[in-house]
N, C-alpha and C positions, 0 to 999 in steps of 0.2 A: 462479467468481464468486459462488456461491452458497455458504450456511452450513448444517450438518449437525450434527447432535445425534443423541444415542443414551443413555438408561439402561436399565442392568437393578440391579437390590436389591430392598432391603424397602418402599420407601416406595412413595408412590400416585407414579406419572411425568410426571402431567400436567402440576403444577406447572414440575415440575424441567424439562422439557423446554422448555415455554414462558419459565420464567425464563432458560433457559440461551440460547435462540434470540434472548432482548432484547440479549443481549450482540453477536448475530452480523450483526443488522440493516445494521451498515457495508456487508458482503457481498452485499446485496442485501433490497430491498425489495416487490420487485412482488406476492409473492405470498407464503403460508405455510400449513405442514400438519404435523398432526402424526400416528401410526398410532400404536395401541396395542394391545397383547395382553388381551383382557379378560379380568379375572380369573372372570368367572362361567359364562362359554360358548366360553372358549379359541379365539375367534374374533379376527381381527385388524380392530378397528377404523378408519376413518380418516376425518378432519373436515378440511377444508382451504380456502381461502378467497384470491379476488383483494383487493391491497392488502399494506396493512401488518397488522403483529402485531396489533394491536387489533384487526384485522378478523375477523382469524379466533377473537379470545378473546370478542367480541361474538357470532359466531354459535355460537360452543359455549355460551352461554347458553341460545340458543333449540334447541338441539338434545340429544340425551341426553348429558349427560356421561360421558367416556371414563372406565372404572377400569381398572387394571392397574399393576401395577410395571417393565413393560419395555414400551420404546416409541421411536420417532425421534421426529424432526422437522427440518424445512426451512424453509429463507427465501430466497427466490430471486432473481435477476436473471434478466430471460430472455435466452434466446440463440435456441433453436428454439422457438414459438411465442409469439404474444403472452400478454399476463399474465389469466389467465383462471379463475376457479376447476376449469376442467377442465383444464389446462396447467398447474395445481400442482402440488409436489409432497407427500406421497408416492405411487408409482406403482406399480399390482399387481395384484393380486388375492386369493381366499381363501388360496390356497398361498404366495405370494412376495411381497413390497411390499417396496419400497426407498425409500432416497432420493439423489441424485446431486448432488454439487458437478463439474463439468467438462462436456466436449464430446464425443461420438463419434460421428469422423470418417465413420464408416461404415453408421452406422446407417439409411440410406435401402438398399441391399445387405441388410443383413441385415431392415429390415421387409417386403421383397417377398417374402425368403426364410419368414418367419415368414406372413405372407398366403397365403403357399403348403401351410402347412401348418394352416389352416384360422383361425389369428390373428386377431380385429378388433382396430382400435385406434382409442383414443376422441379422444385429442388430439393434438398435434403436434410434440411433445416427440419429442428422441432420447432423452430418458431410459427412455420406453415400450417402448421395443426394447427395450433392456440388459433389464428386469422381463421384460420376455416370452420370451425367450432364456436368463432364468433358469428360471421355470418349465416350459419346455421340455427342458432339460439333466436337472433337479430329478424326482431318481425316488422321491421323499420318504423316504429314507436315509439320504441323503449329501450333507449341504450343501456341504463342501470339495472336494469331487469336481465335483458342480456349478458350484463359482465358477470352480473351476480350466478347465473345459473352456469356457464364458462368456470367461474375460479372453484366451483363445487366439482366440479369435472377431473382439471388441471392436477398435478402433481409435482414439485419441485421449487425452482426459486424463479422469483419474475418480477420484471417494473417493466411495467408495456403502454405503450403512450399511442393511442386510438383516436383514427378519425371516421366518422362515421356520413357516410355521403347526402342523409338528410339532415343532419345538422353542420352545415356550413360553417358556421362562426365557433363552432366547441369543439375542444381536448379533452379527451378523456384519459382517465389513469390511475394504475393502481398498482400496488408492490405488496409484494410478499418475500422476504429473505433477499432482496437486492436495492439497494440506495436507490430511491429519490426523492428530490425536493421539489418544492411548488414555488415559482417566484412569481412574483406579485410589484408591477412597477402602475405608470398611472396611464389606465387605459390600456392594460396591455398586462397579460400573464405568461410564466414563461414554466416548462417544464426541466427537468438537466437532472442527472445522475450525481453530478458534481456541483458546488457554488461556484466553484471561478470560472463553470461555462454560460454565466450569467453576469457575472459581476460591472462589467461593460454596461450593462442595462440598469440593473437593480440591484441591491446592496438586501434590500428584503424577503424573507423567503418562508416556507413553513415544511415542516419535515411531515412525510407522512408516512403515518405510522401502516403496520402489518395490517393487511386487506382492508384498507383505506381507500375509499373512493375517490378519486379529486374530479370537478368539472367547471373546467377553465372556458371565459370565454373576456370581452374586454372590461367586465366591469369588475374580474379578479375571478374568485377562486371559490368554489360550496364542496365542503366534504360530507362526506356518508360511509359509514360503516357498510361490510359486508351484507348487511340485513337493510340496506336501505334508510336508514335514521341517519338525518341531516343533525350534522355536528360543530361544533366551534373549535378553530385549532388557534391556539400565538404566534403571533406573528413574530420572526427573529429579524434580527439584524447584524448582518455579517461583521465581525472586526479587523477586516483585511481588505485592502481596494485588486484593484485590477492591476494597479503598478506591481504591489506585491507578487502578484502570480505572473507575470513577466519576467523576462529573461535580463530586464535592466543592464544590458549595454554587454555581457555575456556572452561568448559563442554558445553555450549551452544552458542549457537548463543547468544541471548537475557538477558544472564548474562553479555554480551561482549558490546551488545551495552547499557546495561543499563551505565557499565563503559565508554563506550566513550561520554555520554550526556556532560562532560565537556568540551572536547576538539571541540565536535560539536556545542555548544552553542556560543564558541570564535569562530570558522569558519564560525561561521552564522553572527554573533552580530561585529566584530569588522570591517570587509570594510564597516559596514551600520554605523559608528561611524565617523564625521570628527570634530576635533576641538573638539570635549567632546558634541557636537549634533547628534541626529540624522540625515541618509542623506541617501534618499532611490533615487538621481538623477543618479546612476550609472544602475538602472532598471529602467527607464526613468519615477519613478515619482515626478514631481516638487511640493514645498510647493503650486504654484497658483492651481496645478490642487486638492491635497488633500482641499484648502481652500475653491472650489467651491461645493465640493458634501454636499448636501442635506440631504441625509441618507445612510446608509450603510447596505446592505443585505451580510451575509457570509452562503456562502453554502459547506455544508462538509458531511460527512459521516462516521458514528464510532467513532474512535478516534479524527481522524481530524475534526470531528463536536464539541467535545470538547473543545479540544485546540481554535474553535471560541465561544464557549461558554465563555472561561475565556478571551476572545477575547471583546466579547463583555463587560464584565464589566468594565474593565480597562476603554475602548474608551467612554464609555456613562460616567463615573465614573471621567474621568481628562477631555476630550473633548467634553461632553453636545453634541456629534452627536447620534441619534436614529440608533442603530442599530439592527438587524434583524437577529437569527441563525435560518436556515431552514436545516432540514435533504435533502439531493438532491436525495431521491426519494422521497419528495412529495413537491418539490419544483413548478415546473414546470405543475403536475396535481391541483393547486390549483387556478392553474390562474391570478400566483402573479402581485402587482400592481406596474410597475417599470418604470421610466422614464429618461430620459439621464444626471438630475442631481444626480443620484445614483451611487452608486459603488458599484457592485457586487464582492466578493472575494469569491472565487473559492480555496476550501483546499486540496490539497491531496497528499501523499508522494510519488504516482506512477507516477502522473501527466499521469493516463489512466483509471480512474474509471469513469466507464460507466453513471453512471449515473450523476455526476458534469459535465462529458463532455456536456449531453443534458443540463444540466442549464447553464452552460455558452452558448450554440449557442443560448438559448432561451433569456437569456440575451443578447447579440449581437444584436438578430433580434430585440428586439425594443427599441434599442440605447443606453442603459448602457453602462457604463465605467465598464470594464472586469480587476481585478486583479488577477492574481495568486499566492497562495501560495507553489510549488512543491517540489519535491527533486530532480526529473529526469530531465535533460538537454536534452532539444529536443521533449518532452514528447507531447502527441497529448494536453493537457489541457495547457501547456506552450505556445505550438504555435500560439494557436486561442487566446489566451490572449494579451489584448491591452498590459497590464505592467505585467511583470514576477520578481517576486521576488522569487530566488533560496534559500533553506533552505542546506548549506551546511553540511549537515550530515553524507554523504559517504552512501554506499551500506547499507539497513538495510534487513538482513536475514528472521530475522523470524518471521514468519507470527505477530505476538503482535508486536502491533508499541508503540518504549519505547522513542531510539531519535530524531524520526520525529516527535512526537508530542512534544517532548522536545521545538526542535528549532522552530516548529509551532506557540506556541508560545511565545516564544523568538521574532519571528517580531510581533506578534501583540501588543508587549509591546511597542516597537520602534517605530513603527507604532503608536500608543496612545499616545505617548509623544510626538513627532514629532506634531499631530492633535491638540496636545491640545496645544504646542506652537504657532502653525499658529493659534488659532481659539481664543487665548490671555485667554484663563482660567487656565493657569502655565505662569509662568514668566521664561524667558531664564535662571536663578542662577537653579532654582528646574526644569527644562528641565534637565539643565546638572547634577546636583545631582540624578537624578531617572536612568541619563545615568551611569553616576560611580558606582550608588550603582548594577545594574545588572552588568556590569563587574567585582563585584565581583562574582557572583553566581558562575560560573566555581567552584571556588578553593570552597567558601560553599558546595558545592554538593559532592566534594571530601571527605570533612570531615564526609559527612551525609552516602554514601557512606561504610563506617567505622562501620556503625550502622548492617554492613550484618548478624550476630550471633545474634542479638536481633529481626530483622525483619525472621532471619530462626526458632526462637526459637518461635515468636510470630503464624507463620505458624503453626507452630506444633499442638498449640494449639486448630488451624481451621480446620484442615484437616482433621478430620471425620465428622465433618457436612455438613449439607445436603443444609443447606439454611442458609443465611446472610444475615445484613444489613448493608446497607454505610448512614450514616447522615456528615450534614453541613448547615450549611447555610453561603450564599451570594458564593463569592469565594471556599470556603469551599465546596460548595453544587456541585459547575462544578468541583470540584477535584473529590470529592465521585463518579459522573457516572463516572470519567476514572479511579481510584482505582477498582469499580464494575467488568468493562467490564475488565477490567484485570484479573480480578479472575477467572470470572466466562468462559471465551474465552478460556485460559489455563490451569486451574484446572478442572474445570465442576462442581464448586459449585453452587448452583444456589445463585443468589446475585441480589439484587437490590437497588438503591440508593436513597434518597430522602430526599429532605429537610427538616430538623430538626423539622422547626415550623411547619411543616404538619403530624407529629406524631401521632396529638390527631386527626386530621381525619379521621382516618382510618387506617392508616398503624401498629402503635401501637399494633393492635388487632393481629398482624400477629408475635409479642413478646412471646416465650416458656422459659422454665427452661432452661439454659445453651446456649441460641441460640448467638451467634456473634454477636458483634454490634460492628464495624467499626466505631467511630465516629473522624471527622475530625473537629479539633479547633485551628486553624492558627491565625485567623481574631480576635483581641484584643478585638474591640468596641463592637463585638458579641461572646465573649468568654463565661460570665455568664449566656446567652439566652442558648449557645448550653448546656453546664455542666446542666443547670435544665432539659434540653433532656434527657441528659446522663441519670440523674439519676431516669427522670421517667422509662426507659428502665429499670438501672441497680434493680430500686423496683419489676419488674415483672418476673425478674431471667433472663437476660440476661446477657452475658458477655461479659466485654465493653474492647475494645483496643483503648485507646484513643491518636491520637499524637496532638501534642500543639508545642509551644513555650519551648522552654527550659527554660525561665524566669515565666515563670508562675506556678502559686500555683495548685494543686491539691489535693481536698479533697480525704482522701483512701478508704473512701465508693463510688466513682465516677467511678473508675475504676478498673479493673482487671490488666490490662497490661498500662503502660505508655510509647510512645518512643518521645523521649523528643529533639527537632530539636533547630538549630542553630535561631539569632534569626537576622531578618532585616525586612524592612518596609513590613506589612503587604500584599499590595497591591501585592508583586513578591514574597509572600511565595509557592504559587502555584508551582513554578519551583522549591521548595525545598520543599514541601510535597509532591509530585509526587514522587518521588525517593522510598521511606518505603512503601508506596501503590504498586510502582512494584517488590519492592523486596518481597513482601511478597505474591505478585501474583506468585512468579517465585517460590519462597522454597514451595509453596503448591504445585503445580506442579508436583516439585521433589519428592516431599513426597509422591503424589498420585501415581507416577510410569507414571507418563503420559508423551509423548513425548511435550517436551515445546515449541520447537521451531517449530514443525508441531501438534498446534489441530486439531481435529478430528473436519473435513465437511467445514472448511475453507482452505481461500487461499490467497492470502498476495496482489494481484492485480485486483478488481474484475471490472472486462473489459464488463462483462455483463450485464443486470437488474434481 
């Protein structure tokens, strides 16, 4: 959940470090530090601080400035201890300092055993164990012999980026179940959880794989296996600059990517396009193999579980295949029933959430066919995946996922039409018609887009309530939870969604004078079901924002607010009522005063459970 940096070169590292760390802030906010090798007394320094990046470049004013050309740095989410500048990271002492993105599981075991052998430890962190169980191992020699006997110890997930006080000029590092990359410019190497907290420097980089050694120093980068054997890894090369992952003239991150859902939708949707069909054989999946599965389970989390929610209707809806959206923490503890003519899809924009990751190995182990759906190239859920289907979206900043769940799904549309061609319940003429009419969606979205002053004005109207509700039904109802979790993630309304004909069950009762009601009515055939929702709500004194179709009628006792959307087959309205749901997640926001692109207790990659 946290973000890691590492350089060694010629230049001074403070800079580079803390520039590189702004990039990593999505990953976590609570706290930051950075450690340096001082170039004057070859001692390892370190300044660290509760808060955000500022907080800690505000107290390196008032304290000595770090020099050195090799150094970490950290930005944290906490897990084990509160956010504290003694619970920062980086954690050590004169011999060993590290820094740690992940969890270990074991670390209370091993700090008794380390107290036993005469150990104090200052804060509450598991990460203090792992530092102290290095210098423990560490017979000032043999750094790789140390790490090696260390991660035989260790239990959980980890990328820990180590300096060691007799080697001045070297990084050390290694991962196991949490992102990092090794960048490689000239004269100079760089470590980062993320690409775009490098991108500034070096465009090249190399992934390193599960208990991977790296040892960085300025003439690049020597890997080694857990066992010590020196190995050869490829060298990548990024295809997005630094511009891209900027805010490009934006107040926000998430206003910025809300506006590139267009251009993301064509980078995802048009190489999966050959002939006006779909054609998913460049991510090696062929029509025989989609024609044999059985059933389909999709596992996601958040957002990304959404995006297979409407995932799943489409597919059951044109392809008559049963499929299956499981949240992936409670996928795996249910003891799902899954056999090798299944296909499991695997969602996530980090392609390193902790918990999809255990569903798919669980899926692996008893013979599933493993799909992914990711954004990250290289990403640990990309690799273990039979078939990787990349969602090309570019860098998305901040923490609210706007166009990965965009292009999310976008393939599961593809993917649905595609299924239901091979499975002969669409005829190849309406294959390609469902293909043309989303390659309109781009420029639609553009237009919708346009609606920004009606969806900032609609905000207005929410933003001092306390509580909200989202309705829909069918389609309609998987839009409402991700309009919800957009609200309520980045405003801190509290908001919850639910299907329209479930009203009179119970939820109804939960209807005050003036309270919000979100209702979503895209879907034609169920237009007049939801409007009689509407207006049981709007008789109890709620106040209804209702978006629809542009082409449709609305009684003026039904609604309070109307934002009235462009109009194409109902089935791929989803990609175009999504848009007003986030804009109006985004102007609450703004209106609350809340930082939008960092809510408060989240973190934009969660690598842990």
């Amino acid at each position: 959940m946290c973000g890691i940096v590492g350089y060694i070169g010629e230049k001074e590292c403070t800079g580079i470090l803390l520039d590189s760390l702004s990039k990593l802030e999505y990953r976590g906010y609570d706290s930051a530090g950075i450690a340096v090798f001082d170039k004057h007394d070859k001692t390892i320094k370190t300044i660290k601080a509760k808060g955000r990046l500022k907080d800690l470049e505000k107290k390196m004013k008032g304290e000595d400035r770090l020099y050195g050309c090799c150094g970490i740095g950290h930005t944290r989410w906490a897990t084990h201890g509160e956010p504290s500048d003694i619970n920062s990271h980086p954690h050590g002492n004169a011999r060993v300092t590290i820094v740690h993105n992940g969890i270990i599981e074991n670390y209370k075991k091993l700090k008794e055993f380390l107290e036993s052998k005469g150990y104090v430890f200052e804060s509450q962190t598991d990460t203090e164990t792992v530092a102290k169980l290095l210098d423990y191992y560490y017979d000032g020699e043999n750094p790789i012999e140390c790490i090696k006997n260390v991660i035989n110890e260790i239990e959980g997930s980890y990328a820990l980026g180590i300096l060691f006080k007799d080697y001045p000029d070297t990084i050390y590092a290694i991962r196991k179940d949490s992102p990092l990359i090794v960048g490689k410019g000239k004269g100079e190497a760089f470590i980062a959880s993320d690409v775009p907290a490098i991108l500034k420097f070096t465009k090249n980089y190399y992934l390193l794989d599960e208990d991977e050694i790296a040892v960085l120093d300025r003439s690049g980068a020597k890997f080694y296996t857990k066992f010590g054997e020196l190995i050869t890894k490829e060298l990548i090369t990024a295809d997005f600059d630094e511009e891209s992952a900027a805010k490009g003239g934006y107040e926000h991150f998430m206003l910025k990517e809300i506006h590139e859902q267009p251009n993301a939708i064509k980078m995802t949707v048009t190489p999966r396009v050959t002939n006006g069909m779909p054609d998913f054989s460049e991510c090696g999946l062929t029509e025989k193999m989609l024609s044999g599965y059985k059933r389909i389970f999709v596992i996601a989390c958040g957002t990304a579980m959404h995006a297979g929610t409407v995932g799943k209707y489409v597919i059951e809806r044109l392809a008559r295949v049963p499929v299956t959206v499981d949240l992936a923490s409670e996928f795996r503890y249910r003891n799902p029933i899954l056999n090798k003519e299944d296909l499991v899809i695997l969602v996530s924009q980090s392609g390193e959430t902790a918990d999809t990751l255990a569903a798919l190995r669980l899926a692996k182990n008893v013979g599933a066919a493993t799909m992914s759906i990711v954004n990250v190239k290289g990403s640990s859920i990309a690799r273990e995946s039979d078939i990787v289907v990349y969602t090309h979206a570019g860098p998305e900043i901040s923490v609210a996922s706007t166009k990965a769940y965009m292009v999310q799904i976008a393939v599961f549309y593809l993917l649905a039409f595609q299924l239901a061609y091979i499975k002969k319940t669409i005829s190849k003429d309406e294959c390609k018609r469902l293909v043309s009419v989303m390659l309109k969606v781009p420029d639609i979205i553009e237009n919708v887009l346009e609606l920004s002053d009606t969806c900032s004005y609609v905000a207005s109207k929410l933003v001092n309530s306390e509580n909200l509700l989202y309705i829909g039904r069918g389609l309609d109802y998987a839009l409402s939870m991700e309009g919800s979790l957009k609200l309520k993630e980045i405003s801190y309304i509290h908001s919850e969604a639910y299907a329209a004909g479930e009203l009179k069950h119970g939820t109804i009762s939960l209807v005050t004078d003036q309270m919000p009601v979100i209702a979503v009515a895209t879907q034609r055939e169920l237009f007049d079901k939801t409007v009689s929702n509407v207006k049981e709500v709007k008789a109890r004194g709620a106040k209804v924002i209702l978006i629809t179709h542009k082409c449709m009628s609305v009684d003026e006792e039904a609604a309070d607010y109307v934002i009235k959307l462009p109009t194409i087959d109902d089935m791929l309205m989803p990609m175009i009522g999504v848009v007003p749901l986030q804009l109006i997640a985004y102007y609450a926001s703004v209106l609350r005063g809340n930082d939008v692109d960092k809510p408060r207790n989240l973190a934009k990659s969660v690598t842990v459970e």
